[in-house]
C-alpha positions as CSV (number, residue, x, y, z in Angstrom):
1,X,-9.1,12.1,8.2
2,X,-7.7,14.7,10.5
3,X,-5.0,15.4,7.9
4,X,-7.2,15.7,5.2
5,X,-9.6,18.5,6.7
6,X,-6.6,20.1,7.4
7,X,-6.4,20.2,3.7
8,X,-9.7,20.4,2.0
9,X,-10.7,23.3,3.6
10,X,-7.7,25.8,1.6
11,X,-9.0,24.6,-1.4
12,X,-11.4,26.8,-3.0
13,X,-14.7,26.3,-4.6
14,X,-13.0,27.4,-7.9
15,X,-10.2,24.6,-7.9
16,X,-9.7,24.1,-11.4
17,X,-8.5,20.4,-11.2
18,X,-10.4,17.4,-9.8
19,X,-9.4,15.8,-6.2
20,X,-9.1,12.2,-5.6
21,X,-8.9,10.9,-2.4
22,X,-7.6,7.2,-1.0
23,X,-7.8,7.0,2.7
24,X,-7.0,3.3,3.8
25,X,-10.1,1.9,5.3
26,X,-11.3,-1.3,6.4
27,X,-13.7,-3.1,4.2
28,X,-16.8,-3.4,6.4
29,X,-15.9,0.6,6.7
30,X,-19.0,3.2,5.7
31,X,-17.5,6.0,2.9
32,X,-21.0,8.0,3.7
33,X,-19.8,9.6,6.5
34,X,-16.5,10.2,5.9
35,X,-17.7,12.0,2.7
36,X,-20.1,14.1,4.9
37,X,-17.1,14.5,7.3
38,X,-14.8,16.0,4.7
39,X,-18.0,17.7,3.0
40,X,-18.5,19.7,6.6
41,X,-14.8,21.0,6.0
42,X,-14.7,21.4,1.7
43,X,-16.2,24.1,-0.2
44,X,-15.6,21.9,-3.0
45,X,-18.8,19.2,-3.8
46,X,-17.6,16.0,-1.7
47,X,-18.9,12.6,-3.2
48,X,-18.0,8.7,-2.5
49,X,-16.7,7.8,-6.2
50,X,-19.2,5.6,-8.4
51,X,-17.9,3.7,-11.5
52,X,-18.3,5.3,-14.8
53,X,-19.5,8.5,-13.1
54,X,-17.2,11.3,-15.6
55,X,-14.6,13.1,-13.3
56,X,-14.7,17.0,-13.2
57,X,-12.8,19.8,-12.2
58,X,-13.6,21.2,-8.3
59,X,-15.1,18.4,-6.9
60,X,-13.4,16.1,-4.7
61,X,-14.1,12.0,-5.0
62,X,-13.5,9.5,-2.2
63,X,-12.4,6.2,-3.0
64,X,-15.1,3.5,-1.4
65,X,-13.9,0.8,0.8
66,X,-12.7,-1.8,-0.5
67,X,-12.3,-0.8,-4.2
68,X,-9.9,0.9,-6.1
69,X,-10.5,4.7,-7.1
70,X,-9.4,4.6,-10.9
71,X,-9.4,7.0,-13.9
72,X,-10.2,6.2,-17.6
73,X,-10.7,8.7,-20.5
74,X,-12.1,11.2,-18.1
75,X,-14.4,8.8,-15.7
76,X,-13.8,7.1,-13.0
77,X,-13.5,3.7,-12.5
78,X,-14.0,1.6,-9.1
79,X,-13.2,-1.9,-9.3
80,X,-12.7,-4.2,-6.9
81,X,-9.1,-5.4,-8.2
82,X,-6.2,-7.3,-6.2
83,X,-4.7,-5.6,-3.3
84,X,-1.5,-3.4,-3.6
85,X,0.8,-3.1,-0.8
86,X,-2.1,-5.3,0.8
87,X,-4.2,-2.1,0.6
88,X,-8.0,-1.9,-1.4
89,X,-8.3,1.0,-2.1
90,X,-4.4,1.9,-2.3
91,X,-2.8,5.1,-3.7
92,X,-0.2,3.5,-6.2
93,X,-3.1,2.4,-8.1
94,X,-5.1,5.6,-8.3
95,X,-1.5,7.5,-8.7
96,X,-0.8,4.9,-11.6
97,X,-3.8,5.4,-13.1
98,X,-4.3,9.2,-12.9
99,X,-0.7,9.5,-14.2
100,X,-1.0,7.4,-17.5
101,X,-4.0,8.7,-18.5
102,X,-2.9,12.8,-17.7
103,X,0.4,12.6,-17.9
104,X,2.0,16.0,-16.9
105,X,-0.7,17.2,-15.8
106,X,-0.8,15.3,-12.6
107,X,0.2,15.9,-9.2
108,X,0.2,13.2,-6.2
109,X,0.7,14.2,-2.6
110,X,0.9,12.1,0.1
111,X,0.2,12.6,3.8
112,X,0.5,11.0,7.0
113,X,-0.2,7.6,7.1
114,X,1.6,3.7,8.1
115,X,4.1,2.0,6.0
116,X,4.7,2.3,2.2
117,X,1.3,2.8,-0.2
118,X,2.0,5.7,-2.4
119,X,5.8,5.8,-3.1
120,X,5.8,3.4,-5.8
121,X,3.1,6.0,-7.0
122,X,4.5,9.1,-7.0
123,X,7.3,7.2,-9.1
124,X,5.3,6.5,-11.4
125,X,3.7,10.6,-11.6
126,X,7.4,11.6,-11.9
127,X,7.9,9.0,-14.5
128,X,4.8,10.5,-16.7
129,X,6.4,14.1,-16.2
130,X,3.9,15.4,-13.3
131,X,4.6,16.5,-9.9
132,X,5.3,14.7,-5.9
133,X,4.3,16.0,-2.9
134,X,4.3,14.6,0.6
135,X,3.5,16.2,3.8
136,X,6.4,17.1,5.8
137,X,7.2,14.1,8.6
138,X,7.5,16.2,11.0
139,X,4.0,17.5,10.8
140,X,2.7,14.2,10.1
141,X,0.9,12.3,13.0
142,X,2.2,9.2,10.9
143,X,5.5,10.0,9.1
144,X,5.8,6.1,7.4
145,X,4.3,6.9,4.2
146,X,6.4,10.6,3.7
147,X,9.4,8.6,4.8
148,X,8.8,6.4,2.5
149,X,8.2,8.1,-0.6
150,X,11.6,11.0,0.3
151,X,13.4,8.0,0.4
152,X,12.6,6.5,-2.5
153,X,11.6,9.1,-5.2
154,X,12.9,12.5,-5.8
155,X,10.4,14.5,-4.5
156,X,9.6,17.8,-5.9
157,X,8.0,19.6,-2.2
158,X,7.8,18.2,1.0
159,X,5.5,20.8,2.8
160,X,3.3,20.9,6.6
161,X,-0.5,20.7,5.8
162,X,-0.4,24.4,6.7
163,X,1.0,25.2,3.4
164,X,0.0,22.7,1.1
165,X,-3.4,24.0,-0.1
166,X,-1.3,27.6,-1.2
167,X,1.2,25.0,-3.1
168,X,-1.5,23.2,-4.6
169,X,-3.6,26.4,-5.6
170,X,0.1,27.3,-7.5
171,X,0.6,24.3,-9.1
172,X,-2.6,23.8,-10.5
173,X,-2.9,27.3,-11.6
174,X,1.2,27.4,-13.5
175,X,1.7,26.4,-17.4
176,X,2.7,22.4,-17.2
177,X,5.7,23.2,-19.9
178,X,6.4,25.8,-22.4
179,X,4.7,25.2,-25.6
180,X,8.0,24.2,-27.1
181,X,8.4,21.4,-24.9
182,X,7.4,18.0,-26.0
183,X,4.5,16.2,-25.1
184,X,5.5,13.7,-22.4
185,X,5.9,9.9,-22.9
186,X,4.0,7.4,-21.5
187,X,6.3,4.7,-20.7
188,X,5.0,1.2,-22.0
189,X,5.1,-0.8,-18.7
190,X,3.2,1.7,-17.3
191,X,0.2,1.5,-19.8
192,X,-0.2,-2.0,-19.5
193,X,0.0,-2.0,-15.6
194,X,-2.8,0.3,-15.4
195,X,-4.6,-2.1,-18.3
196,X,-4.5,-4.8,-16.1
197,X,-5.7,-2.7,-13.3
198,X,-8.9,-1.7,-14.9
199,X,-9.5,-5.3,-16.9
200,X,-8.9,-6.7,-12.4
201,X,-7.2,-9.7,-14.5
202,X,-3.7,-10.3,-15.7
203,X,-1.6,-13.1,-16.8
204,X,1.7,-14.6,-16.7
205,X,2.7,-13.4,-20.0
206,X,1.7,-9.9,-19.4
207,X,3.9,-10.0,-15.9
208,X,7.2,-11.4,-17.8
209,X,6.5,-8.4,-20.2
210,X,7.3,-6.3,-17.0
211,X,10.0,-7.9,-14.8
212,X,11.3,-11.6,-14.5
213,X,10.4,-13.9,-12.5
214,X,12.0,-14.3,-8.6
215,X,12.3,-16.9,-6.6
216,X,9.9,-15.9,-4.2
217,X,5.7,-16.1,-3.7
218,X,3.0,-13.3,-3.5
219,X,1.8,-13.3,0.0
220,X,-1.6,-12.5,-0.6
221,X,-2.2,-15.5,-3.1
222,X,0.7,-17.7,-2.9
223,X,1.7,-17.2,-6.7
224,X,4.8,-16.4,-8.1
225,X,6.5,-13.3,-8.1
226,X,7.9,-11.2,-11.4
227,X,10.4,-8.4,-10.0
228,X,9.6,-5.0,-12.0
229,X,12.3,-4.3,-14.6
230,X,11.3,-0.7,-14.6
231,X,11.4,2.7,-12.4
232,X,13.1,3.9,-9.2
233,X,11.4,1.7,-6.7
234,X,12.2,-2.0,-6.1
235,X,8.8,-3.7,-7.0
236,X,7.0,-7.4,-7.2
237,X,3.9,-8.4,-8.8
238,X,2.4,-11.4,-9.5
239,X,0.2,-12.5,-12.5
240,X,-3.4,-11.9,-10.7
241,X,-2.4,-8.9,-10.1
242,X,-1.2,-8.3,-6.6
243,X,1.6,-5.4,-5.8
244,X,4.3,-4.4,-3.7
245,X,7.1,-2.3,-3.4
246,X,9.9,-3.5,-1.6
247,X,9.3,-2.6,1.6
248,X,5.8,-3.8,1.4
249,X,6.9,-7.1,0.9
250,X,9.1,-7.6,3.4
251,X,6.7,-5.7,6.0
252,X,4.5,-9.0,4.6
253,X,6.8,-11.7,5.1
254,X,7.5,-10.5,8.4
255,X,4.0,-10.7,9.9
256,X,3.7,-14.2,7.7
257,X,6.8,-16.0,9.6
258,X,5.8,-14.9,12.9
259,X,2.2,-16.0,12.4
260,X,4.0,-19.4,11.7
261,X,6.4,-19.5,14.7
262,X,3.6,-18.9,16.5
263,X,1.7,-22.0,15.3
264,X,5.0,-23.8,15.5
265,X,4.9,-23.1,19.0
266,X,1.5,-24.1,19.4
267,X,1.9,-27.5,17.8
268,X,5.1,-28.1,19.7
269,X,3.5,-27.8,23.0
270,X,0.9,-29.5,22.7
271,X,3.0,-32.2,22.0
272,X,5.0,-31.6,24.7
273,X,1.8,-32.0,26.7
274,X,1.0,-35.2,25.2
275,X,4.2,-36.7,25.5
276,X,4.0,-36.1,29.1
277,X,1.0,-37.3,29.8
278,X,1.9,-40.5,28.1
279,X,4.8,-40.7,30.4
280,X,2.9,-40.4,33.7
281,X,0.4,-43.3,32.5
282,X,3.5,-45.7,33.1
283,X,5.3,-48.4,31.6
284,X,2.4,-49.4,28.2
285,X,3.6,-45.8,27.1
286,X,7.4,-46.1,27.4
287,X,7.1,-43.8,30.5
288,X,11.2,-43.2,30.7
289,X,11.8,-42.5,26.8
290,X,8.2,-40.0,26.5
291,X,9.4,-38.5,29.6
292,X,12.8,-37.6,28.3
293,X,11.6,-36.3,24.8
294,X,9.1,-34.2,26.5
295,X,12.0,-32.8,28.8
296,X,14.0,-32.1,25.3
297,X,11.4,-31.0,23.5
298,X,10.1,-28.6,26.3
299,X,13.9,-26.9,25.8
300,X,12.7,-26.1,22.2
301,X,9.4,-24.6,23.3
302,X,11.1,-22.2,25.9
303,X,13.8,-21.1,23.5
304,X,11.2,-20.4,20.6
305,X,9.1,-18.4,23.2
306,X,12.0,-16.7,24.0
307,X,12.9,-15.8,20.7
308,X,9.6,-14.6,19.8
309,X,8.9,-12.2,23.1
310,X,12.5,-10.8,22.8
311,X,10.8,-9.7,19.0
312,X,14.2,-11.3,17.5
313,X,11.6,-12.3,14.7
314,X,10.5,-8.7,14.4
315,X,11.5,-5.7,11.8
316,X,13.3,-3.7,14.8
317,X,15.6,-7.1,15.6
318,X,16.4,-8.0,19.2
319,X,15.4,-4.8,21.2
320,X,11.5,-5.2,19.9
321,X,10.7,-6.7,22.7
């Protein structure tokens, strides 16, 4: 939020271009007063976006928590569709959707914020002709997301928050082509991406129409995974719909195998436990041979411990810590 009041308040009353906001929340989070927050800052009318309600120019929407902030022949939608990147509301959607139904005329910017929501998006702006903009890391209080996205997509300006409301006010305000130029393409994939997005259903069919199948399972619903076929950024979605770049994934995976060595751990010492108390109850028990397989498996617990306090598990490898 500090960011984006940062940014709202260059932006004039007279914006000729509508503002949509995704700010990741939690979903028992309140959008009223971050509205109000933002409307304190914003010369432009702030509002917490309702479905159907028809999107205009100089007014800025806020994407509730816990839905998606979509766009469909000039309304808005708000569904309450799978997560992507394990974010509701995330910015690839509302970037997806923004760019397939204006095309050129669009322009995503991304600011501070964790991990990797919003580069697969700004691909997809790029890809439907319009413009990328990310906040400069360096001014960012969170640089993951512009990381992310400079990495990934070719990025037209990377700006501090200082300047970006001139940039914007420029860029909304210049002729999108010459009128020689032709009108641009949608590309297919991503029209039926964003159909599935705003139906919050999709299929198996519809996902082999967009990638082929992997060998690995959606973390969020245990389903299998299509790899996109399509765009600069390394992608996986399954058939209900869930998303991730890359990154995202693996980000997911991580946190999924050290939640199990951690109930690995768990099990295995409390067996450990009840092995040894089996031993001291005496010879009924086997005393000698529980004894010695809770001695060996007591060797296993310390050197999983070990291997997940030293972070060996984690992203950042054995240093972690």
């Amino acid at each position: 939020m500090p960011a984006l009041t940062r940014l709202v308040v260059q932006l004039p009353a007279t914006l000729p271009a509508a503002v949509l906001v995704v700010q990741h929340l939690g979903p028992d989070a309140a959008g009223e007063p971050l509205v109000a927050r933002l409307a304190r800052y914003s010369a432009l009318p702030c509002q917490l976006a309702t479905n159907g309600a028809p999107l205009e120019a100089g007014h800025l929407y806020l994407a509730p928590p816990d839905r998606h902030l979509l766009v469909k022949n000039h309304h808005l939608l708000v569904t309450k569709g799978p997560h992507e990147n394990s974010y509701r509301p995330a910015a690839d959607a509302l970037f997806r959707a923004a760019a397939v139904e204006f095309d050129s005329h669009t322009i995503g910017v991304v600011l501070t914020g964790l991990l990797h929501d919003g580069t697969a998006g700004l691909d997809f702006i790029k890809r439907c002709g319009g413009t990328a903009v990310v906040q400069s890391p360096e001014d960012a209080e969170f640089a993951s997301m512009p990381e992310s996205a400079l990495r990934n997509v070719a990025i037209d300006y990377a700006v501090p928050i200082a300047e970006m409301g001139a940039l914007l006010l420029r860029l909304v305000g210049a002729p999108v082509s010459s009128p020689s130029a032709p009108t641009p393409t949608i590309p297919p994939d991503l029209r039926l991406e964003a159909a599935i997005a705003e139906r919050v259903v999709g299929s198996a069919e519809q996902a082999a129409q967009l990638g082929h199948q992997v060998p690995l399972t959606c973390p969020d619903c245990g389903g299998s995974l299509w790899e996109m076929a399509h765009g600069n950024v390394l992608r996986y979605r399954c058939h209900t719909g869930h998303a991730f770049t890359a990154e995202a994934l693996a980000e997911s995976a991580q946190h999924q195998l050290e939640e199990t060595l951690w109930v690995a751990l768990r099990m295995m010492e409390e067996r450990k436990n009840l092995l040894a108390s089996m031993a001291s109850h005496g010879a009924g028990y086997g005393s000698g041979q529980q004894a010695e397989r809770a001695e060996e498996l007591k060797h296993h617990v310390n050197r999983l411990r070990e291997f997940l306090l030293n972070g060996t598990a984690g992203p950042a490898g054995p240093a972690a810590g």
